[in-house]
C-alpha positions, 0 to 999 in steps of 0.5 A: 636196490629197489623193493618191490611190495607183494600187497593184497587189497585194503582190509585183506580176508585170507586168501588176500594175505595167503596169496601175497606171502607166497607169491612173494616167496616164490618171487624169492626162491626164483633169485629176486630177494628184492619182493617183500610180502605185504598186507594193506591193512589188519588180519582177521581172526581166520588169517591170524590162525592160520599163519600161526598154526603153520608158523609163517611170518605174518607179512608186513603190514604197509599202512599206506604207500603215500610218498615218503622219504625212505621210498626216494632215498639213494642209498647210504652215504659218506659220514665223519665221526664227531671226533674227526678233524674238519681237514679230514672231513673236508678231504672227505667231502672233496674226494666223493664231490659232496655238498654236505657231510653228516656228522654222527656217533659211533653207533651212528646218531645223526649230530649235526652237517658240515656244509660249506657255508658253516665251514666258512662261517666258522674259520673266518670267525676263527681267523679274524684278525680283530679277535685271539685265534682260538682252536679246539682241538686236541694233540691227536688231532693236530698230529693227525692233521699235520701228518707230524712225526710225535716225539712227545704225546701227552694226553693226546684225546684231551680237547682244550681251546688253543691259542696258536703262537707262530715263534716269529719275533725277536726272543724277547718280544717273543717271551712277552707275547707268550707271557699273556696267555695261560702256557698249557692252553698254548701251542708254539710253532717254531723252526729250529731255533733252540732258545725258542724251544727251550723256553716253550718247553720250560714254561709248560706250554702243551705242545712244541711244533717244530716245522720244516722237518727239523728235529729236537735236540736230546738235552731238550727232548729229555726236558720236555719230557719231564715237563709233560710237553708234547712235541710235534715234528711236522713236515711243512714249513711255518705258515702251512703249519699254522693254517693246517693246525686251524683245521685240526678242530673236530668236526663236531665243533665246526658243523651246523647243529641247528639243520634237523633231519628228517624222518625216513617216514616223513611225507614228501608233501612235508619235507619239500619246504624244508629242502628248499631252505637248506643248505646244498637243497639236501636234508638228513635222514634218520630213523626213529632211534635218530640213526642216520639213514642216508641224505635225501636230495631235492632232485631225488624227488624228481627220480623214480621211487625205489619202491614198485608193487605186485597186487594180488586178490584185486586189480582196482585201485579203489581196493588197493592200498592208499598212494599205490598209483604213485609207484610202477605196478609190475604185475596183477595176480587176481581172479575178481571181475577187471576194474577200470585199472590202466598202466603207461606200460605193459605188465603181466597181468593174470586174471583167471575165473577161478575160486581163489588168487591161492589157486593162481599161485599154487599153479605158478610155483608149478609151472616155474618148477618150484617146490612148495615148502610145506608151510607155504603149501599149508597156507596156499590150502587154507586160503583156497578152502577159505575163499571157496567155502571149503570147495562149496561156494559157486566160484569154485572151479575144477581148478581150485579142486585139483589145486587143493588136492595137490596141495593136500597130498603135499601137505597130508592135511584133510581138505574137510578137516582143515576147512572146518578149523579154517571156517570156524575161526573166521566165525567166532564174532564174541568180543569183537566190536561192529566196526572191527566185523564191518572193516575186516574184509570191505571192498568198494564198488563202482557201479552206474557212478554209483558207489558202494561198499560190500563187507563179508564175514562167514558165521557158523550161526547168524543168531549172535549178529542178528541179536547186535543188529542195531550195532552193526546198522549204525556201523555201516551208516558211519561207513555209508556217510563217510563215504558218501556212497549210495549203501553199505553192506554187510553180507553175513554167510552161514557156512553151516547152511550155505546162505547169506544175510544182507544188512544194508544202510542205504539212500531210500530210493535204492531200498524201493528197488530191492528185490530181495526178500526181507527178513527184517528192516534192512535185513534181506534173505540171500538163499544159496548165495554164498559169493560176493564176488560172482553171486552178489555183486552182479545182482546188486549190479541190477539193482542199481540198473533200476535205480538209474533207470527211474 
């Protein structure tokens, strides 16, 4: 079964995470449990209050969608217990036309693989005719393995190393050939011959086999009883006895305990070698508490990822989470500018010029005819008020208006009331570093062929971060240098005056075509601009006009 991610942009503000989690619970509530609400990156101190106070779960913070194992697994698969004999196991692996078998605890630890070469290696090593035959195994097993009717069971889990005596010679060559070999190690096979019985069970072997069907008298039966020899009746003849007996070992004895697994979480960049040298071109996977997860096979790699994604609150790849372009994108639920973003198939993309994704998904549980819970309902006004300065900002449209007011008659939450607590918990600043501020909510621009990055935070006062200045300027240098963009901004908002500060570390030749109006070095006024979106990028889009027209 697939997973398909519903994942906002890289350093996610509110309305990013907001939109994912109920996009994806409405995905949910429509029958298709397979989307899984997503964020790409840490929550901001506004985001974290919100969830918190209307007690939705947070949603998965993927780091990256780099190719890993767990993306390409196919599902669970067949595993013996460590306990169980090599015949069954082999049974197992011819039933299901598998290569190799893990073998695991009974809580499910990965132990070790049984493949074919390992089980070659290990029964010719068994029956060389130049060395004893020696088994492990216990009378479980052996009964197990040869369907055999028990008549005496004595410590029947108990695993001992076996020397298997097939009771062929005469009487007396037989005797001294038993007579090499410490009895309780040892176990006879024999037909119905009584002396031979009477013999074994005398001198204490472990156990009596008896093929071919035949039975036990009930004097020996008695003796071996009092000897505490077990006595096995099996179905087939001598020799089939003796060869299925070699199989009785348990599996864990026979498999390779030398092949590692993998991780679920391991790249396919890693883990593309290792496949090549193993056996059957297939690994086992596991989880961090070594759990078997499932097998990954070479040509797995080659089939379509059972990960796919919904993107909401962007439609660039530059602002998506890294190795988003490796899997299918089903849909885009955004209200940014178009990117330069192309599928190999078609898709549903929605992109409307309002002030808030929120907005676009509050109006989709209506128009599926859905009923909103009341926390989604809750979180759905937070992030419309929070990306719209609280119904204030320029990219507010008729539609967010509405939208909240539905949203606020549900919910019977204050619109003023509730975008006052929202805003004021995005602009608490004490006691977090300059690159926490910088990183919370950065999106990345293309412009000219040019790139540059765009941070944004909104501040009841801007009189703390103009206090820090010198931290924040050598923040966004690291930023602009790691980069190597043209500039990076920080664009400060105050929510009280409606107007913005820009911070800027950039190449001198963009800071000669800067139109704005200084306040200090590198600090510039931006009355009544309180959008990034559609106030600020476009006049930072004419800045770089005139920087590539020079």
């Amino acid at each position: 079964m697939k997973t398909v991610y519903v994942i906002g942009h890289r350093n996610p503000d509110t309305d990013s995470v907001v939109s994912a989690a109920a996009y994806a619970r409405l995905k949910q509530s429509l029958g298709q449990t397979e989307h899984i609400a997503a964020r790409a990156g840490k929550i901001s101190p506004q985001t974290e209050y919100i969830f918190d106070r209307f007690r939705v779960p947070i949603p998965e913070y993927i780091p990256d969608l780099v190719p890993k194992v767990r993306y390409y697994l196919s599902g669970e698969c067949a595993t013996v217990k460590t306990g169980t004999s090599l015949w069954s196991a082999i049974e197992k692996m011819e039933e299901s036309d598998i290569k190799v078998l893990p073998v695991v605890d009974e809580d499910g630890t990965y132990r070790s693989l049984l493949h074919y070469n390992v089980f070659a290696r290990n029964v010719l090593k068994i029956l060389d005719p130049e060395k004893e035959a020696a088994v492990t195994t216990s009378i479980s097993l052996v009964c197990g393995t040869l369907s055999a009717q028990p008549v005496i069971i004595r410590d029947e889990e108990e695993l001992f190393k076996s020397t298997i005596l097939v009771a062929a010679a005469q009487f007396g060559t037989f005797k001294q050939m038993l007579a090499v070999y410490p009895p309780e190690n040892v176990i006879v096979i024999t037909g119905d011959r009584t002396d031979i019985q009477e013999y074994c069970i005398k001198q204490k072997v472990r156990a009596v086999v008896i093929s071919s069907g035949y039975t036990l008298e009930k004097p020996l039966r008695d003796l071996a009883d009092k000897n505490n020899v077990s006595v096995l009746i099996s179905p087939y003849d001598t020799s089939a006895s003796a060869m299925l007996i070699v199989y009785s070992s348990p599996v864990s004895s026979m498999a390779d305990s030398t092949i590692p697994p993998v991780n679920a979480n391991d790249t396919l960049r890693k883990i593309r070698p290792l496949l090549q040298k193993s056996p059957g071109r297939c690994l086992p996977v596991v989880d961090d508490a070594n759990r078997l997860l499932g097998i990954i096979l070479e040509s797995d790699l080659i089939h379509e990822a059972n990960v796919e994604v919904i993107l909401v609150d962007h439609n660039e790849l530059s602002q998506a989470v890294e190795g988003v372009d490796n899997y299918k994108i089903r849909e885009v639920i955004d209200h940014h500018r178009l990117g330069s973003f192309s599928t190999r198939y078609p898709i549903t993309f929605i992109n409307k010029p309002v002030g808030a994704t929120s907005t676009i998904v509050t109006n989709l549980f209506r128009q599926n005819r859905v009923s909103i819970p009341k926390e989604i309902a809750s979180i759905l006004l937070a992030g419309i008020l929070s990306d719209t300065l609280i119904l204030q900002s320029a990219t507010t449209t008729e539609e967010d208006r509405e939208t909240a007011e539905y949203l606020s008659n549900i919910t019977n939450l204050d619109i003023k009331a509730l975008g006052q607590d929202v805003l004021t918990a995005a602009s608490r600043l004490g006691g977090r570093s300059a690159s926490e501020v910088v990183h919370q909510d950065m999106k990345e621009y293309t412009e000219e062929d040019f790139s540059f990055t765009v941070s944004q935070i909104e501040v009841d006062t801007t009189d703390e971060l103009i206090t820090r200045k010198e931290e924040f300027f050598e923040e966004l240098e690291i930023e602009r240098r790691s980069r190597k963009t043209l500039f990076s901004a920080l664009m400060v908002t105050d929510i009280t005056k409606l107007t913005s500060l820009l911070l800027i570390s950039s190449e001198p030749a963009f800071l000669q075509v800067i139109g704005f109006p200084k306040m200090d070095t590198n600090i510039y006024i931006l009355k009544d601009i309180v959008s990034r979106k559609k106030q600020l990028i476009p006049l930072l889009s004419e800045q770089i006009e005139k920087l590539s027209a020079q």
